[in-house]
PDB file of N, CA, C and O in Angstrom:
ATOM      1  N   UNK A   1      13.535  20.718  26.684  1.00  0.00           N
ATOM      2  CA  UNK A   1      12.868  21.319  25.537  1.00  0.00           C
ATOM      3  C   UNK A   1      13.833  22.255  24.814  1.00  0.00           C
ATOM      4  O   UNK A   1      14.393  23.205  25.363  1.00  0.00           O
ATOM      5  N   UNK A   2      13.995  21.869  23.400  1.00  0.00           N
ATOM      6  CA  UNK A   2      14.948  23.021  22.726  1.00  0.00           C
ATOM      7  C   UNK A   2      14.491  24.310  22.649  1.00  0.00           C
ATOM      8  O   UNK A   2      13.270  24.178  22.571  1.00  0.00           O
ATOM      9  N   UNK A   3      14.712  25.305  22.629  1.00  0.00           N
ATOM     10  CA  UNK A   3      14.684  26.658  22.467  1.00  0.00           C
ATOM     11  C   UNK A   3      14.553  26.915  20.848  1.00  0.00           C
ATOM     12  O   UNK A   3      15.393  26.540  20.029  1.00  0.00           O
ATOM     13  N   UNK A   4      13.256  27.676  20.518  1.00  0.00           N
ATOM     14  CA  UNK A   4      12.973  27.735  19.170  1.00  0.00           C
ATOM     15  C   UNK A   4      14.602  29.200  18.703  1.00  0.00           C
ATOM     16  O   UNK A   4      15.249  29.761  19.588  1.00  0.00           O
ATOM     17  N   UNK A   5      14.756  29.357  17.640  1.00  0.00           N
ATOM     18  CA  UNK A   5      16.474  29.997  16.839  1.00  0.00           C
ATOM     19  C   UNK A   5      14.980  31.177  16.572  1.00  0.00           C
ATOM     20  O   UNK A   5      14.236  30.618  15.765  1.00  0.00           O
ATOM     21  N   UNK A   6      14.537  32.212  16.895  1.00  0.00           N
ATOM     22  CA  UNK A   6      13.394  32.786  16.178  1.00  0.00           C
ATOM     23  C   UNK A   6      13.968  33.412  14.770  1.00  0.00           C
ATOM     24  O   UNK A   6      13.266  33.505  13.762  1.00  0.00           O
ATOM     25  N   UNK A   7      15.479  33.872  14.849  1.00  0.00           N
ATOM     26  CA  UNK A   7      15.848  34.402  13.466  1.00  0.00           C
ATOM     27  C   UNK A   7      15.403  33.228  12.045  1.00  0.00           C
ATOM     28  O   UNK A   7      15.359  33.488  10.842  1.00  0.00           O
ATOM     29  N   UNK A   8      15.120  31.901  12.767  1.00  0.00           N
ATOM     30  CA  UNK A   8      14.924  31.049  11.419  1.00  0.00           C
ATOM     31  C   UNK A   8      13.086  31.122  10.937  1.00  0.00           C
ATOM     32  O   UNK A   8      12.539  30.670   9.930  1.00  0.00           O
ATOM     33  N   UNK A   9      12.549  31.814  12.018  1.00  0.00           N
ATOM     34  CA  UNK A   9      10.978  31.765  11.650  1.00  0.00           C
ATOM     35  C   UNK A   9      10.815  33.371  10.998  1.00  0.00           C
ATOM     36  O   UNK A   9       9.809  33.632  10.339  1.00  0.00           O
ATOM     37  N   UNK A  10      12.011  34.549  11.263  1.00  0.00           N
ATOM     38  CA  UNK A  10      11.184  35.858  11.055  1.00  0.00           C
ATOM     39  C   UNK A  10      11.939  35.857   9.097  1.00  0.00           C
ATOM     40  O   UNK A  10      12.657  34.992   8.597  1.00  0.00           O
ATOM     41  N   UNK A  11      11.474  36.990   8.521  1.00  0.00           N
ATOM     42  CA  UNK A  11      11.247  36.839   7.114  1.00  0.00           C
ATOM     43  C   UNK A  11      12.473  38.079   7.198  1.00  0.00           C
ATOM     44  O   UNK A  11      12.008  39.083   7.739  1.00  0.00           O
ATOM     45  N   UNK A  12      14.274  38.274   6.690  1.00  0.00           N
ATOM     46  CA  UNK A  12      14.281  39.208   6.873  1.00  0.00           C
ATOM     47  C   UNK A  12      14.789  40.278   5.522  1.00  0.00           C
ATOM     48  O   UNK A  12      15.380  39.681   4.622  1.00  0.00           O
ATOM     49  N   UNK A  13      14.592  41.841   5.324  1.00  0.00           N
ATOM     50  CA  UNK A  13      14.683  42.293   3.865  1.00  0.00           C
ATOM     51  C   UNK A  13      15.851  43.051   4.636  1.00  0.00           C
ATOM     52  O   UNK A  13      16.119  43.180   5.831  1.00  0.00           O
ATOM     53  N   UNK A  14      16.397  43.471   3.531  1.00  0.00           N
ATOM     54  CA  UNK A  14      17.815  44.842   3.340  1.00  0.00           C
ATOM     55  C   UNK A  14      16.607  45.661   3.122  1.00  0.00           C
ATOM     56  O   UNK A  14      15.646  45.615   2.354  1.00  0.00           O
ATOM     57  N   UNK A  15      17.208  46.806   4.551  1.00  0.00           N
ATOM     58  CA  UNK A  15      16.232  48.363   4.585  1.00  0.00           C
ATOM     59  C   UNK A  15      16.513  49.082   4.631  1.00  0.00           C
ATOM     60  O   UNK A  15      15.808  49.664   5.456  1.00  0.00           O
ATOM     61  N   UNK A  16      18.006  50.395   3.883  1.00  0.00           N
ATOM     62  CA  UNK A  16      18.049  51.186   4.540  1.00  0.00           C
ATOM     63  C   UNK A  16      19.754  51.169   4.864  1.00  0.00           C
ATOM     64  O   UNK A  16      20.351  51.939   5.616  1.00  0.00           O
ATOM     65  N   UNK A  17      20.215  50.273   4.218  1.00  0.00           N
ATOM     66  CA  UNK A  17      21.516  49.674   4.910  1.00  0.00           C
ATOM     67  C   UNK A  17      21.583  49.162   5.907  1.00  0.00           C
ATOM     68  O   UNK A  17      22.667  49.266   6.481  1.00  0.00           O
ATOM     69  N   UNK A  18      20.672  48.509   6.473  1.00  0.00           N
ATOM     70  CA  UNK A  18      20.452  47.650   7.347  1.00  0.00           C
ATOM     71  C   UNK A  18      19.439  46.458   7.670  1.00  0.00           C
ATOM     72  O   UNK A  18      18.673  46.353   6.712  1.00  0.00           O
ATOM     73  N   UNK A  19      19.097  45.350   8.847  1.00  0.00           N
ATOM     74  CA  UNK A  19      18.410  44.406   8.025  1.00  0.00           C
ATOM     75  C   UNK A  19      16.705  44.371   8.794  1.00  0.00           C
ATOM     76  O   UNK A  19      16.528  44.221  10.003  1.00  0.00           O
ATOM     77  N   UNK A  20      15.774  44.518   7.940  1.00  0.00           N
ATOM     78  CA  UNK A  20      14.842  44.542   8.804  1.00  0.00           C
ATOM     79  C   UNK A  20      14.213  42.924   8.584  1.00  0.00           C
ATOM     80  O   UNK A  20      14.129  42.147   7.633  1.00  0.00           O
ATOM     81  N   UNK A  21      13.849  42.911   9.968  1.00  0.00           N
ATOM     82  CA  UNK A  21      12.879  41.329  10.521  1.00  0.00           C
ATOM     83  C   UNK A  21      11.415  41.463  10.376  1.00  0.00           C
ATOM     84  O   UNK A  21      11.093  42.588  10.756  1.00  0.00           O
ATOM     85  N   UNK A  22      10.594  40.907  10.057  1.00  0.00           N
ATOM     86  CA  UNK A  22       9.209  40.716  10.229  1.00  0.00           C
ATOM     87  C   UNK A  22       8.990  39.313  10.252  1.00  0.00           C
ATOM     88  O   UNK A  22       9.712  38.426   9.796  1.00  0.00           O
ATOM     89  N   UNK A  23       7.430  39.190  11.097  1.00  0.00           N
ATOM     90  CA  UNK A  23       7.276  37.727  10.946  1.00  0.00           C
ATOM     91  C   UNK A  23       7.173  37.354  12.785  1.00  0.00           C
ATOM     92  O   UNK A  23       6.867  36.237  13.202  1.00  0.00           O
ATOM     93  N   UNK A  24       7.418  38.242  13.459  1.00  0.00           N
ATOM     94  CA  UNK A  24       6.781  38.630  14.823  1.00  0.00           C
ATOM     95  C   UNK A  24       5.959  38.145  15.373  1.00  0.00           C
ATOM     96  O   UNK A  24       4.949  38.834  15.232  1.00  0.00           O
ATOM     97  N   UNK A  25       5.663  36.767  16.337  1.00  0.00           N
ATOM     98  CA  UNK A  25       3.831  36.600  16.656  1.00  0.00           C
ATOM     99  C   UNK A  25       3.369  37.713  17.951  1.00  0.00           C
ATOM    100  O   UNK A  25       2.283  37.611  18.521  1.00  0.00           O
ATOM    101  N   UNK A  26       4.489  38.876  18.322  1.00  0.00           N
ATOM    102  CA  UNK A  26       3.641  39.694  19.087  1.00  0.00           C
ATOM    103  C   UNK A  26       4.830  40.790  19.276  1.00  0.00           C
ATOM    104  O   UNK A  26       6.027  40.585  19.073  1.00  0.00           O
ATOM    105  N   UNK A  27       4.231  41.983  19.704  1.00  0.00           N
ATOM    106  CA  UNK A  27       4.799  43.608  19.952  1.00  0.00           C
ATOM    107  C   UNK A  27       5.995  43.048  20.713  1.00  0.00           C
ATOM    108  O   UNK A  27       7.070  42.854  20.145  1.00  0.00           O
ATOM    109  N   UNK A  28       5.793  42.784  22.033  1.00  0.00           N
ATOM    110  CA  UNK A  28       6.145  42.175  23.013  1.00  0.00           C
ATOM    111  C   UNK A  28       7.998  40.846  22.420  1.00  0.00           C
ATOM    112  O   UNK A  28       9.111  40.621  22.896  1.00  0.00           O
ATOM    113  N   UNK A  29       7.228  40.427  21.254  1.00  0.00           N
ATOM    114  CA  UNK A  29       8.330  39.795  20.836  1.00  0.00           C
ATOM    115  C   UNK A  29       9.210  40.549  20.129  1.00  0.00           C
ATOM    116  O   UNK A  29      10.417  40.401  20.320  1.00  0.00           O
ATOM    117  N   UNK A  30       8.788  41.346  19.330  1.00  0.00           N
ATOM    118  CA  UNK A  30       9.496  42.485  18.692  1.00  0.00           C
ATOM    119  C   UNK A  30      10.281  43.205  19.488  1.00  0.00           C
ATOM    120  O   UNK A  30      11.474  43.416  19.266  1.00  0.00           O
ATOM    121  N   UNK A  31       9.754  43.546  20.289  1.00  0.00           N
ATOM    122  CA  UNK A  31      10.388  44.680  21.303  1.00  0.00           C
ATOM    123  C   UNK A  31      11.938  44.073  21.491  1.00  0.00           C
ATOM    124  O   UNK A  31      12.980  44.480  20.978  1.00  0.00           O
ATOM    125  N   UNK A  32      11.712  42.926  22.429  1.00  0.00           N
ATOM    126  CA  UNK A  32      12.724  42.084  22.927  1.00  0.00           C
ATOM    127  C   UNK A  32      13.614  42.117  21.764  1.00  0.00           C
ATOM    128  O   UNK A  32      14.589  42.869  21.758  1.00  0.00           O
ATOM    129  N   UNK A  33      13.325  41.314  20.737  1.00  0.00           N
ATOM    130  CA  UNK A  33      14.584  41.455  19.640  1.00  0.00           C
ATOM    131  C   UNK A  33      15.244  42.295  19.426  1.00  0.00           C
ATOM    132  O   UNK A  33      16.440  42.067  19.242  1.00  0.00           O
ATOM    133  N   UNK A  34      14.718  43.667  19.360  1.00  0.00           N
ATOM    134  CA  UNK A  34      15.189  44.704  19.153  1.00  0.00           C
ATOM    135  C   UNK A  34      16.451  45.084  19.906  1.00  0.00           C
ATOM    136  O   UNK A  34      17.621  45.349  19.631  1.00  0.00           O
ATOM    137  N   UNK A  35      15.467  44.963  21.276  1.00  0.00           N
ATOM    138  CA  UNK A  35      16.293  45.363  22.174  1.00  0.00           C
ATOM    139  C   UNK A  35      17.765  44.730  22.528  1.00  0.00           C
ATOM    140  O   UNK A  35      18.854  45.289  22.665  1.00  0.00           O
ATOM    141  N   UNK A  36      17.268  42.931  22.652  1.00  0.00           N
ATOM    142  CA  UNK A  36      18.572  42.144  22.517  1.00  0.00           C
ATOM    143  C   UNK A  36      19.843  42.284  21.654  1.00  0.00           C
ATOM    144  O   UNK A  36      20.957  41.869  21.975  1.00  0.00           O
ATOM    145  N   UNK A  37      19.555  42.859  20.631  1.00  0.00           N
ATOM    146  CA  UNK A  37      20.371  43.274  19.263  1.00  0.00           C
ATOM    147  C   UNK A  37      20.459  44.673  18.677  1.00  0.00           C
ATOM    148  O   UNK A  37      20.344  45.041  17.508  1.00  0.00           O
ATOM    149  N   UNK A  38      20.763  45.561  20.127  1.00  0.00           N
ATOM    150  CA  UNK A  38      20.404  47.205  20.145  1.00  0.00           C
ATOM    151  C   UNK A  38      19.766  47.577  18.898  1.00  0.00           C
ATOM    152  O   UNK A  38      20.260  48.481  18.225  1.00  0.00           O
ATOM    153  N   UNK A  39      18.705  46.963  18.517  1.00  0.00           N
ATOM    154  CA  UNK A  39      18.158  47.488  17.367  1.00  0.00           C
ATOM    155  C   UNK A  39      17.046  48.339  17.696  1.00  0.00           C
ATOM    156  O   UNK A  39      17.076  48.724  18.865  1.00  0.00           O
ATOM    157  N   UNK A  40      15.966  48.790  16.936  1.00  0.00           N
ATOM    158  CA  UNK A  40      14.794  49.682  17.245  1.00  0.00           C
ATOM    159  C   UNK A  40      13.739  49.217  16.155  1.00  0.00           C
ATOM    160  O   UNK A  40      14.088  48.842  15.035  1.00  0.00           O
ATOM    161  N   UNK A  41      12.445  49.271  16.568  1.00  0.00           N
ATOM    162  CA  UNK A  41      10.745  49.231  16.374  1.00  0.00           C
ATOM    163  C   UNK A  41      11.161  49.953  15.248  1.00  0.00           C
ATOM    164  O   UNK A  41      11.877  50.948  15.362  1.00  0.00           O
ATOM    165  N   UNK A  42      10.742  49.500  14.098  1.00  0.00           N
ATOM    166  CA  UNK A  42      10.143  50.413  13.230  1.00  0.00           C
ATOM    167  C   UNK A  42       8.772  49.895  12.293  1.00  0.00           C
ATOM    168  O   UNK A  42       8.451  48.768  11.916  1.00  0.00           O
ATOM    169  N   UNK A  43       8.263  50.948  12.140  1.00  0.00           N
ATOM    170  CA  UNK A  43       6.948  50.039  11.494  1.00  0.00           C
ATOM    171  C   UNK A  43       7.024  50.413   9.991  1.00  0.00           C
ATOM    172  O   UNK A  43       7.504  51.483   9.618  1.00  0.00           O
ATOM    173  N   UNK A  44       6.558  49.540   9.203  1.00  0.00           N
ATOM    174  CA  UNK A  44       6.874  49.247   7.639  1.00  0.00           C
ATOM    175  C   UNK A  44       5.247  48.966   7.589  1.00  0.00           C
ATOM    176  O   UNK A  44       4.438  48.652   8.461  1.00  0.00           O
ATOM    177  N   UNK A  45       5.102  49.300   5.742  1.00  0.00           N
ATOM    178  CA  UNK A  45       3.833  48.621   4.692  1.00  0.00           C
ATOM    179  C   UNK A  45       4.785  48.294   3.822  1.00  0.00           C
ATOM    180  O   UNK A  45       5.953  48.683   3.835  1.00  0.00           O
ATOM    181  N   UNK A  46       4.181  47.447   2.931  1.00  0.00           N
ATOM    182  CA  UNK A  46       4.438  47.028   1.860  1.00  0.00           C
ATOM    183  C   UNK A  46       3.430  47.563   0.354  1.00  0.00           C
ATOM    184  O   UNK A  46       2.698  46.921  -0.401  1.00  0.00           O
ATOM    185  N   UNK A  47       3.752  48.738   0.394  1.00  0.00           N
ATOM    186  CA  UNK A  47       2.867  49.790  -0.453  1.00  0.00           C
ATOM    187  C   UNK A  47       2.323  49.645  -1.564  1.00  0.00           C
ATOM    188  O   UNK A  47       1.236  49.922  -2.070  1.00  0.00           O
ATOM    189  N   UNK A  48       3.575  49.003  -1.966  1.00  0.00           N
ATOM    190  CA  UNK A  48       3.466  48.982  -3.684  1.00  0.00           C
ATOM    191  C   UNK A  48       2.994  47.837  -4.271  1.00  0.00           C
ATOM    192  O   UNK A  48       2.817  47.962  -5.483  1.00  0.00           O
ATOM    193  N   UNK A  49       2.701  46.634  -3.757  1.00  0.00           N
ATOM    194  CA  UNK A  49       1.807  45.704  -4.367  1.00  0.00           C
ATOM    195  C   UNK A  49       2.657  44.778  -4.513  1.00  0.00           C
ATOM    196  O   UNK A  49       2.429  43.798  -5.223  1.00  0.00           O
ATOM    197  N   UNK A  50       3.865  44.972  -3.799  1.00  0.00           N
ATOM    198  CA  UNK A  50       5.099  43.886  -4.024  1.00  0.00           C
ATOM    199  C   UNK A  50       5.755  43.613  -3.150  1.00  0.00           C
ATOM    200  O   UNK A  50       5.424  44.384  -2.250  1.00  0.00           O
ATOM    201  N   UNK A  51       6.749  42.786  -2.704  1.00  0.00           N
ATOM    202  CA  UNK A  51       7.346  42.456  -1.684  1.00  0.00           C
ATOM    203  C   UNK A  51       8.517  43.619  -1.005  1.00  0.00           C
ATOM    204  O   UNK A  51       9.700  43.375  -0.769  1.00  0.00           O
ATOM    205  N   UNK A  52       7.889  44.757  -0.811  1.00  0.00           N
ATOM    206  CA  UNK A  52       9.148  46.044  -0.649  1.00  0.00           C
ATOM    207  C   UNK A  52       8.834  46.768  -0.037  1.00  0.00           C
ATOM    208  O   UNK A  52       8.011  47.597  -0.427  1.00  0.00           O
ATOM    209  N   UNK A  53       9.507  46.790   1.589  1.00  0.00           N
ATOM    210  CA  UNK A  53       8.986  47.189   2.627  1.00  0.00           C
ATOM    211  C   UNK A  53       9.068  49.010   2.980  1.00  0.00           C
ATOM    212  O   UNK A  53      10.225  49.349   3.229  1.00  0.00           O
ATOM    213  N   UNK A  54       8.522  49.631   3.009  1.00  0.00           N
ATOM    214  CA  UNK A  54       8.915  51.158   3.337  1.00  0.00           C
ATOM    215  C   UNK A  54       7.846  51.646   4.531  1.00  0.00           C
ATOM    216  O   UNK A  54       6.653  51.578   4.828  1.00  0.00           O
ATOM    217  N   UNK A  55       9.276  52.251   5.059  1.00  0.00           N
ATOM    218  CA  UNK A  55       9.023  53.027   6.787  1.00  0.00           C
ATOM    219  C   UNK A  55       7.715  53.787   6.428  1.00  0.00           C
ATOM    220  O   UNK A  55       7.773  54.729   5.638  1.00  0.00           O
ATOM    221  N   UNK A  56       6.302  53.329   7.097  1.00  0.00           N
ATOM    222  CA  UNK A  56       5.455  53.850   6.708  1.00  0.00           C
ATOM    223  C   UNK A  56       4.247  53.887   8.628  1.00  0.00           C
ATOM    224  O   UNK A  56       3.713  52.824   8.944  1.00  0.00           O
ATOM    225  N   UNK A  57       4.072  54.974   9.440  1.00  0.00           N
ATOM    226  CA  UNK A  57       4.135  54.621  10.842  1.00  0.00           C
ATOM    227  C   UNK A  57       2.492  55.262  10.298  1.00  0.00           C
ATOM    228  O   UNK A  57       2.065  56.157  11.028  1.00  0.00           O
ATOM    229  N   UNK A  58       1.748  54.940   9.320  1.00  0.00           N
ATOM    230  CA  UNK A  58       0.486  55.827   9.386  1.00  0.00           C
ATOM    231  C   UNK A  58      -0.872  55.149  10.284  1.00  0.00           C
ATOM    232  O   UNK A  58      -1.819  55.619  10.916  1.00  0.00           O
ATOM    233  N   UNK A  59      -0.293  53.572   9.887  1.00  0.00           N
ATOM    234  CA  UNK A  59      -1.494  53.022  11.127  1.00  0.00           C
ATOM    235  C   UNK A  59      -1.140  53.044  12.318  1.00  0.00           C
ATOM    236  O   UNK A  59      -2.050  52.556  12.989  1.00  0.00           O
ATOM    237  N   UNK A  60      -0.107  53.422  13.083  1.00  0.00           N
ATOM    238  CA  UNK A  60       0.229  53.725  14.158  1.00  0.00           C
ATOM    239  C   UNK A  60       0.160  52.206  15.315  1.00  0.00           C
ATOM    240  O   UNK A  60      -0.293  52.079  16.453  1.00  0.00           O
ATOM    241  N   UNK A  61       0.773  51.330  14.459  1.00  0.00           N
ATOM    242  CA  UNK A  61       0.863  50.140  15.263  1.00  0.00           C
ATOM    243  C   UNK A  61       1.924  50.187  16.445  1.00  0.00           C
ATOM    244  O   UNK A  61       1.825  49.265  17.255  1.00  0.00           O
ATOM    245  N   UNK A  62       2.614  50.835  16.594  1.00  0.00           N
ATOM    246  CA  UNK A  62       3.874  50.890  17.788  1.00  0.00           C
ATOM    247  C   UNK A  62       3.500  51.702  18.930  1.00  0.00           C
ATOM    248  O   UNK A  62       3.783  51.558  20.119  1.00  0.00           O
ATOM    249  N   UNK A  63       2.739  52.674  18.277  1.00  0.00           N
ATOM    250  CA  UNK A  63       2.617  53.911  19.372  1.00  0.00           C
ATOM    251  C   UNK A  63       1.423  53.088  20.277  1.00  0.00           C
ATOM    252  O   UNK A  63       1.523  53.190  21.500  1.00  0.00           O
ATOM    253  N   UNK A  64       0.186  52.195  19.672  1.00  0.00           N
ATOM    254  CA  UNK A  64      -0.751  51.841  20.086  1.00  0.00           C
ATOM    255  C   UNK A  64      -0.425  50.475  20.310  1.00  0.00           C
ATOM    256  O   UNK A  64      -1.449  49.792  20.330  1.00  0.00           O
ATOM    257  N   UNK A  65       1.048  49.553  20.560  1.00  0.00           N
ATOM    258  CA  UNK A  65       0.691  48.213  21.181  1.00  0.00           C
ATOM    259  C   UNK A  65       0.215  47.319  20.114  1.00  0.00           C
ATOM    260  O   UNK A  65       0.349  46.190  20.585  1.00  0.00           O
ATOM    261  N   UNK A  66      -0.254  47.226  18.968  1.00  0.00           N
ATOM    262  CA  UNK A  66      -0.563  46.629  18.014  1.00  0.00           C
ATOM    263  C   UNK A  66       0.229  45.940  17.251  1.00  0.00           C
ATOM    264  O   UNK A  66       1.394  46.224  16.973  1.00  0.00           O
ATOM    265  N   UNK A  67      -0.573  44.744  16.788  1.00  0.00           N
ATOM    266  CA  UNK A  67       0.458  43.794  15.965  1.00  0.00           C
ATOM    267  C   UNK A  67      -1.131  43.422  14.940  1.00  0.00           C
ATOM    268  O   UNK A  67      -2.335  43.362  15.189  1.00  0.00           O
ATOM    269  N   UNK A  68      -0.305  43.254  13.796  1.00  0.00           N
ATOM    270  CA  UNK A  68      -1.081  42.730  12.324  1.00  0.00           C
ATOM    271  C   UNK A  68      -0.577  41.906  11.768  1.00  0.00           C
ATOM    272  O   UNK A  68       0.621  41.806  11.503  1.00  0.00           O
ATOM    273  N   UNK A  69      -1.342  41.274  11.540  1.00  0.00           N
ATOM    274  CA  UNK A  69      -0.811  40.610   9.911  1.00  0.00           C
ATOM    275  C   UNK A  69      -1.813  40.071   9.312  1.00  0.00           C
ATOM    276  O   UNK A  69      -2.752  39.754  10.041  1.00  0.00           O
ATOM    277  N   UNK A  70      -1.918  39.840   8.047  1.00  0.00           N
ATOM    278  CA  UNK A  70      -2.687  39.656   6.666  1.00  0.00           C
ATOM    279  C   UNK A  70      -2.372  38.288   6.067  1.00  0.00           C
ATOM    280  O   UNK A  70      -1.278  37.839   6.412  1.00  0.00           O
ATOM    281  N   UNK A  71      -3.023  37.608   5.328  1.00  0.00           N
ATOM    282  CA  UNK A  71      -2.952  36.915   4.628  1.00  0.00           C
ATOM    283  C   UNK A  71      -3.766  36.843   3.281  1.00  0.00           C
ATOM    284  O   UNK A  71      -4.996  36.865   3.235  1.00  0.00           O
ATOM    285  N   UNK A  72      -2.811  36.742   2.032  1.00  0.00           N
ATOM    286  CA  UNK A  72      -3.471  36.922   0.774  1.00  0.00           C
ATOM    287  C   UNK A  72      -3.930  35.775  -0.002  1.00  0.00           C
ATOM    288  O   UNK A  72      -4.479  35.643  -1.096  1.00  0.00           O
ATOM    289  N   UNK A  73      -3.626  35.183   0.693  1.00  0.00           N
ATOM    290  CA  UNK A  73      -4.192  33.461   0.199  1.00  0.00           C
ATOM    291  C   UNK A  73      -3.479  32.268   0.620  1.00  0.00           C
ATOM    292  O   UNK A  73      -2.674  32.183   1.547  1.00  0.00           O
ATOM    293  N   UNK A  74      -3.915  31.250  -0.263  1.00  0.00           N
ATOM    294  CA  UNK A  74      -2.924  30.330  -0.070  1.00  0.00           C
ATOM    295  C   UNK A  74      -1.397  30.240  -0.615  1.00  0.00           C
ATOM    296  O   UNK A  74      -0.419  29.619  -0.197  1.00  0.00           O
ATOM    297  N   UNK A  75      -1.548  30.928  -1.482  1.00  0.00           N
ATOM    298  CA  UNK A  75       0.042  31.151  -1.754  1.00  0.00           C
ATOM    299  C   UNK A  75       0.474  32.186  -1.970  1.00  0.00           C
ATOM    300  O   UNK A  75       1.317  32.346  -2.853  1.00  0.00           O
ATOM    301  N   UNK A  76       0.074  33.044  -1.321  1.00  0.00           N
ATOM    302  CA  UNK A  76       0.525  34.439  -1.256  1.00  0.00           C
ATOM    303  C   UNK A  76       0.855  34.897   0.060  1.00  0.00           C
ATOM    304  O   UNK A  76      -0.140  35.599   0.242  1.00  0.00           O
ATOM    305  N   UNK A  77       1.654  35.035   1.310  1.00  0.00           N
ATOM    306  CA  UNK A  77       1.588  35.501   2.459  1.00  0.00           C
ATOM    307  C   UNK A  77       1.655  36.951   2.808  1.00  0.00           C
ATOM    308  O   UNK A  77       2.730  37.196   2.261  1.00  0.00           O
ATOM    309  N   UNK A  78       1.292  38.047   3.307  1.00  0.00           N
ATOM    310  CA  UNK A  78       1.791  39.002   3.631  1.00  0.00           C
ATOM    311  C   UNK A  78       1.891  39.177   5.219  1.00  0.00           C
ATOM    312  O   UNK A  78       0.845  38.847   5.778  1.00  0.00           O
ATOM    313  N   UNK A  79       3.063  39.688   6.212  1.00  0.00           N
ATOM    314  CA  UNK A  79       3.517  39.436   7.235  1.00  0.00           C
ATOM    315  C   UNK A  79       3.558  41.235   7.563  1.00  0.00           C
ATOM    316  O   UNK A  79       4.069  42.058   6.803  1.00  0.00           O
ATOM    317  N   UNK A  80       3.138  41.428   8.381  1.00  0.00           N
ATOM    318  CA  UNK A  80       3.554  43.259   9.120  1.00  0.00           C
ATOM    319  C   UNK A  80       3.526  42.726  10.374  1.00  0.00           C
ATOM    320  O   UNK A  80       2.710  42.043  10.992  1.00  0.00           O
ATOM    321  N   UNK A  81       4.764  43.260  10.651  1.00  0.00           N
ATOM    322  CA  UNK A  81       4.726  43.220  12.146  1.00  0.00           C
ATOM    323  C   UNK A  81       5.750  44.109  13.167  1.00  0.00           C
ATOM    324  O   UNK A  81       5.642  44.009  14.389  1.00  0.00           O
TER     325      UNK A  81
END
């Protein structure tokens, strides 16, 4: 069985001078990435009604184990994770 590449399934933006991933199917998967690629959890919204992610920890998805995501239709996706 091939091994899924997950960098080709996650969605990723320039954040900060650096690159953030979303697109996560769990905390648990996040974590790992992170960790594999000394990176760190950070939690993002997409505030402004547009595709533009900012460090925003107010629903407190990291501290509490939580994973989200939304969908705005059929051709609209929105991904937090």
């Amino acid at each position: 069985m091939e091994k899924e590449n997950i960098v080709e399934r996650l969605v990723r933006y320039e954040f900060d001078k650096t690159n953030l991933y979303t697109g996560f199917k769990s905390v648990a998967e996040a974590r790992q990435f992170a960790e594999e690629r000394n990176g760190r959890l950070l939690e993002v919204g997409f505030l402004d009604g547009n595709d533009n992610p900012v460090e925003d920890s107010s629903q407190n998805l990291i501290a509490e184990n939580k994973y989200y995501k939304a969908f705005a239709g059929p051709d609209y996706k929105i991904l937090h994770s």
